[in-house]
C-alpha positions in Angstrom: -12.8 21.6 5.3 -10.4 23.8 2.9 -7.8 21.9 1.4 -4.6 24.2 1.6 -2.5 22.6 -1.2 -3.7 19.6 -3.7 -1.9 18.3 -6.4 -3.5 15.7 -8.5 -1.6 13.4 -11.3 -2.8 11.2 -13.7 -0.9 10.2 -16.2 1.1 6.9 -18.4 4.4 6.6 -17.3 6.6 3.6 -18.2 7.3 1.0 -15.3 10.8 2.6 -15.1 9.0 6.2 -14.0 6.8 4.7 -12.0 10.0 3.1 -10.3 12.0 5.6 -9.8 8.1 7.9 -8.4 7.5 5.1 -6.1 11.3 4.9 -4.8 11.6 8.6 -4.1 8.1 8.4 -2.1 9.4 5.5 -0.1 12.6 7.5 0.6 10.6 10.5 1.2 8.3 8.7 4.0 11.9 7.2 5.3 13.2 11.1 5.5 10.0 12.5 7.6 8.8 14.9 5.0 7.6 14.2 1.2 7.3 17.1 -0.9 5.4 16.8 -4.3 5.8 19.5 -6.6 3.6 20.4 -10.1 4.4 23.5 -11.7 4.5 26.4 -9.6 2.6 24.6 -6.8 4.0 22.3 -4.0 2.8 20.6 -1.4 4.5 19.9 1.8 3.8 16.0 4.1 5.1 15.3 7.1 4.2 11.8 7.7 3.1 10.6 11.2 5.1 7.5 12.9 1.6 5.9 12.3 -0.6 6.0 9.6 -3.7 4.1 7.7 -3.3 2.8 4.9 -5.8 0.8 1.6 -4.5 -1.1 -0.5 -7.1 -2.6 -3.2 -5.9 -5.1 -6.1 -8.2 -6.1 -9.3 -7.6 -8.3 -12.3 -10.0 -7.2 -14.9 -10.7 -8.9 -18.0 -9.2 -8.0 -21.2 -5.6 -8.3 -19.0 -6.3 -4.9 -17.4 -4.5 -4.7 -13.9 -5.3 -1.7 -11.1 -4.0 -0.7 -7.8 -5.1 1.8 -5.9 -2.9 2.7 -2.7 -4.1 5.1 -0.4 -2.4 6.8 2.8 -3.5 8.9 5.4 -2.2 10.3 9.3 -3.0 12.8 11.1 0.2 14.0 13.3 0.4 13.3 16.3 -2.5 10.5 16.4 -2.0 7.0 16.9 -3.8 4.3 15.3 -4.5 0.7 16.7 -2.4 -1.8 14.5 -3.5 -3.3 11.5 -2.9 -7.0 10.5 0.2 -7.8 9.0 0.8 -6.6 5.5 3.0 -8.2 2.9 4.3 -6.6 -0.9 6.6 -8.5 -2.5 6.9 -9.9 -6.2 7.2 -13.4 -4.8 4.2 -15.6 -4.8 3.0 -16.8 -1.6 4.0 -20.4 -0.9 1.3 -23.4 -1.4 -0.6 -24.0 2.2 -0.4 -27.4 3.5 -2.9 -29.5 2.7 -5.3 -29.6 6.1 -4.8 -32.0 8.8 -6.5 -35.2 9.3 -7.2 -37.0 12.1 -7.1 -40.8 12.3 -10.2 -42.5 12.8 -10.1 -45.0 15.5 -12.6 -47.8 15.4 -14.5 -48.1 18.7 -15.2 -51.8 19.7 -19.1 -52.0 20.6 
């Protein structure tokens, strides 16, 4: 399969770029159309009302952090649901501690 127009990035950017990248994506998906542009070349997405997406999260030692986020549609396709997906920069709350039953003493 030919790939009609690919832009690749990587690069450091402060957390302030990446911000303000990851803002105009999110209003770009809200719009219906997210068009990334390097250079002379430009690439043209028209997201799909549904669409896959993987997330994957490491801590590494020596205080080295990724995240790699990947989305993909196809138009016009839809895609069974997913389980529910949370990003926030809260901390999830504690579970409660497990249940346990009484014991009842049988008489013999």
């Amino acid at each position: 399969m030919s790939k009609q127009n690919e832009i690749k990035l990587e690069a450091q950017l402060t957390r302030a770029e990446l911000i303000n990248h990851l803002h105009a994506l999110a209003d770009s998906f809200a719009a219906g159309r997210v068009v990334i542009e390097q250079g002379s070349r430009v690439a043209v997405l028209e997201p799909g009302e549904r669409a896959e997406i993987e997330i994957e999260a490491e801590q590494k030692k020596g205080g080295k952090n990724k995240l790699t986020l990947a989305l993909s549609w196809t138009t016009g396709v839809t895609l069974n649901p997913s389980d529910t997906l949370r990003i926030s920069g809260e901390l999830p709350p504690e579970p409660p501690p497990p249940v346990q039953e009484p014991v009842v003493a049988q008489a013999e």
